[in-house]
N, C-alpha and C positions, 0 to 999 in steps of 0.2 A: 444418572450416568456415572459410571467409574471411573475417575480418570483415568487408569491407568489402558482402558479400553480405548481411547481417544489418541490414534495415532499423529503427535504433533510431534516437536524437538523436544528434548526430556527438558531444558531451562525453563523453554515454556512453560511444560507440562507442572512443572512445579510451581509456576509464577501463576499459572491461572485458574490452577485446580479446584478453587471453590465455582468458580462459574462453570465445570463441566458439571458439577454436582446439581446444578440449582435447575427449576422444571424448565425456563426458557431452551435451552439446549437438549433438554431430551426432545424439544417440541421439534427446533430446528433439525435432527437428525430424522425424528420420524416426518417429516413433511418431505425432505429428501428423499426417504424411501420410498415414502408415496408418490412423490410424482414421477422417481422412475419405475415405477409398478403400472404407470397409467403409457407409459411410454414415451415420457418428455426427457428430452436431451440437453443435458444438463452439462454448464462447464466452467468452469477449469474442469480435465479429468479428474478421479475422485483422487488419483497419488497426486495430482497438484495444488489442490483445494488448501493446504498449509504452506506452501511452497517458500510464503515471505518467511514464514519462522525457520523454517526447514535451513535454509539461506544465510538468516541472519538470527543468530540465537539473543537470548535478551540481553544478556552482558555484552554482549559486540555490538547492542542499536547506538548508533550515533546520531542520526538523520531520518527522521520519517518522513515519506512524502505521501499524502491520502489520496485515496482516489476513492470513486464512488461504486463503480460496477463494472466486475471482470467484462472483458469484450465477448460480446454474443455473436458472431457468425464463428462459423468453424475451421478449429487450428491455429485460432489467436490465443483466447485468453489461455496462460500457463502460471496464474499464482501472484505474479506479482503485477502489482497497479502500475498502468501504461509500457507496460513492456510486452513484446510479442515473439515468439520462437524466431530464429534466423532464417530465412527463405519468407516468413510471409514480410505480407508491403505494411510500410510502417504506418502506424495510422496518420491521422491528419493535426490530433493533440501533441501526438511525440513530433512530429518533425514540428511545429511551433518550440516544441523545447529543446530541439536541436540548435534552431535555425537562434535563440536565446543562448546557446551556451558556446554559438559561435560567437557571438558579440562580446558574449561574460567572460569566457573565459579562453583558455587555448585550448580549441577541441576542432578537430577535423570531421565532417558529417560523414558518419561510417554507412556502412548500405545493409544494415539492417536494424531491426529492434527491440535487440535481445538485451536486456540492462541487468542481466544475473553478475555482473562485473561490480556495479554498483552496489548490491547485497552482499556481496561478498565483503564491499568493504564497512560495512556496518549502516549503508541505508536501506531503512524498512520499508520495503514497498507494498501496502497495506491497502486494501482496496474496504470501502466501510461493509460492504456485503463480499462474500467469499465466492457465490456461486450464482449463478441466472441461466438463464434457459432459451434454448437457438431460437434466434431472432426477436428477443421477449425483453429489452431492455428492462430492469429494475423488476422482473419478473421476483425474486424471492427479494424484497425491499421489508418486508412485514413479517419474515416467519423467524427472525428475529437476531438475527446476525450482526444488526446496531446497539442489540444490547451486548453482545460478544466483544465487539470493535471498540464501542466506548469504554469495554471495559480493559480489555487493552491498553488504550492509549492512557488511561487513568492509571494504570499498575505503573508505566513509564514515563510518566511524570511523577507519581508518590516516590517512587524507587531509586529513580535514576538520577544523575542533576546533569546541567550542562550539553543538552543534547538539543537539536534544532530541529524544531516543527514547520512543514512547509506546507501552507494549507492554501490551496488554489482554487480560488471559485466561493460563490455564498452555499456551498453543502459543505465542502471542506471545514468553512468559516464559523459554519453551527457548531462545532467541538471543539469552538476556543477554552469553553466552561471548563472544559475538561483537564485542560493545561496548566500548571501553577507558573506563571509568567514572571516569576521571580528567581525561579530553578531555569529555565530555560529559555532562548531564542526561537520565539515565533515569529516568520515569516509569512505575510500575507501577500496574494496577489490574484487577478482575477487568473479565470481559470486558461488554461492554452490551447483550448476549444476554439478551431474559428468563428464559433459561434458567438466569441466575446470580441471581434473584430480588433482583433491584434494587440488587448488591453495588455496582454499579459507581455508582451516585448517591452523590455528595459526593465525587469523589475530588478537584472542582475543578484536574482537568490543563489548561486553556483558561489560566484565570489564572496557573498556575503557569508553564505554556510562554511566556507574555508575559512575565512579571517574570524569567525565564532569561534569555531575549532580548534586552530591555531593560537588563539588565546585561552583556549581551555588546557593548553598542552597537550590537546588530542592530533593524531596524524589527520592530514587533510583529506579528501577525496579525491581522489584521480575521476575528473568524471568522460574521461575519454572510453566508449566503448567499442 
C-alpha cells in the first residue's frame, strides 16, 4: 500500500507509514472491500474509520483511552472509542464513566455522548479494531487491525514521553507489553461495562490523569462535555 493513498492526519501518516506498507494492511483493506462487495454494513462510516487521529494528531496525544470495538448497531459508532454522535442514547459503559467522573472530578452529566471535546484536547480515543459489522460484535477482530493498533500505541510510547495510558478491562490490559512504564503513567481498571458489576467505580483515573499532567507541565483536561 502507498501511504500517501491512506487517507489519515498527515502526523500520522508520517508516524506510521512503514505499517501502511507492510502486507498486513493491504490484507485489512482488501477484506473491507470484500465484505462490502458481499453486502455487509460496515461501521464507523468509511470518512470516520480514522476519526481518533483525524481529532487528535500525534504531537497533541496526551491521554489514550482503548477501547476494543466501534459500536455495532446503527448511528453509533463515529471513530472514537465509547463516544456516540449527539441525539443517540448514551451507551450503558459511558454513563458508568459519567456516573465515575461525577464522583472524580467536577463534571455535570451532560445528555449526550459525544466526547469529540476530549480529542480535541489531546485524548486519543482508540478503539483496538477500527471497524465491525451491524450487529456482529468483534466481527473484523482477525483481518488485522491489532497489528495496526499495537503498532500505534508502540510509536507512542517509543516517541512520546509523559503521556497517560488508561487501559479498562483484561483486553485493554493485554497491551501493557506494549508500554514502556518508565516513559509513562499507566492506569488500570476493570472495564465500565456493567458487566463488571460496578468494579470500575472509584478507580478516580480523571483525577489522577490531571495530577500526572499537571506534573508533567502539561495543561490538564477539562473532562466536562
Amino acid at each position: 500500500m502507498d501511504p500517501s493513498k491512506v487517507n489519515i492526519e498527515p502526523s500520522w501518516k508520517k508516524a506510521l507509514s512503514k505499517e501502511f506498507e507492510k502486507p498486513y494492511f493491504d490484507n485489512i483493506l482488501m477484506t473491507l472491500e470484500e465484505r462490502k462487495q458481499t453486502g455487509a454494513t460496515i461501521y464507523p462510516d468509511e470518512a470516520n474509520v480514522y476519526k481518533a487521529f483525524e481529532l487528535t494528531p500525534f504531537d497533541d496525544v496526551k491521554v489514550v483511552i482503548l477501547g476494543q470495538d466501534p459500536y455495532h448497531n446503527p448511528g453509533e459508532a463515529m471513530g472514537l472509542s465509547f463516544s456516540v454522535p449527539v441525539g443517540v442514547r448514551v451507551p450503558p459503559s459511558l454513563k458508568n464513566i459519567y456516573k465515575e467522573l461525577e464522583k472524580d472530578v467536577i463534571f455535570e452529566l451532560p445528555g449526550h455522548g459525544d466526547l469529540t471535546h476530549w480529542a480535541n484536547q489531546g485524548v486519543f480515543l482508540l478503539n483496538a479494531m477500527l471497524t465491525v459489522e451491524h450487529k456482529s460484535a468483534g466481527a473484523h477482530k482477525k483481518i488485522g487491525w491489532q497489528l495496526f493498533t499495537d503498532a500505534v500505541i508502540k510509536k507512542l510510547s517509543d516517541e512520546r514521553e509523559g503521556l497517560v495510558f488508561l487501559f479498562w478491562g483484561r483486553f485493554a490490559q493485554s497491551k501493557l507489553t506494549l508500554v514502556d512504564q518508565l516513559k509513562h503513567n499507566v492506569l488500570c481498571a476493570a472495564h465500565p461495562s456493567p458487566l463488571a458489576r460496578n468494579a470500575f467505580s472509584g478507580c478516580k483515573h480523571f483525577s489522577k490523569t490531571n495530577e500526572y499532567l499537571e506534573a508533567q507541565g502539561k495543561q490538564t483536561i477539562e473532562w466536562q462535555v
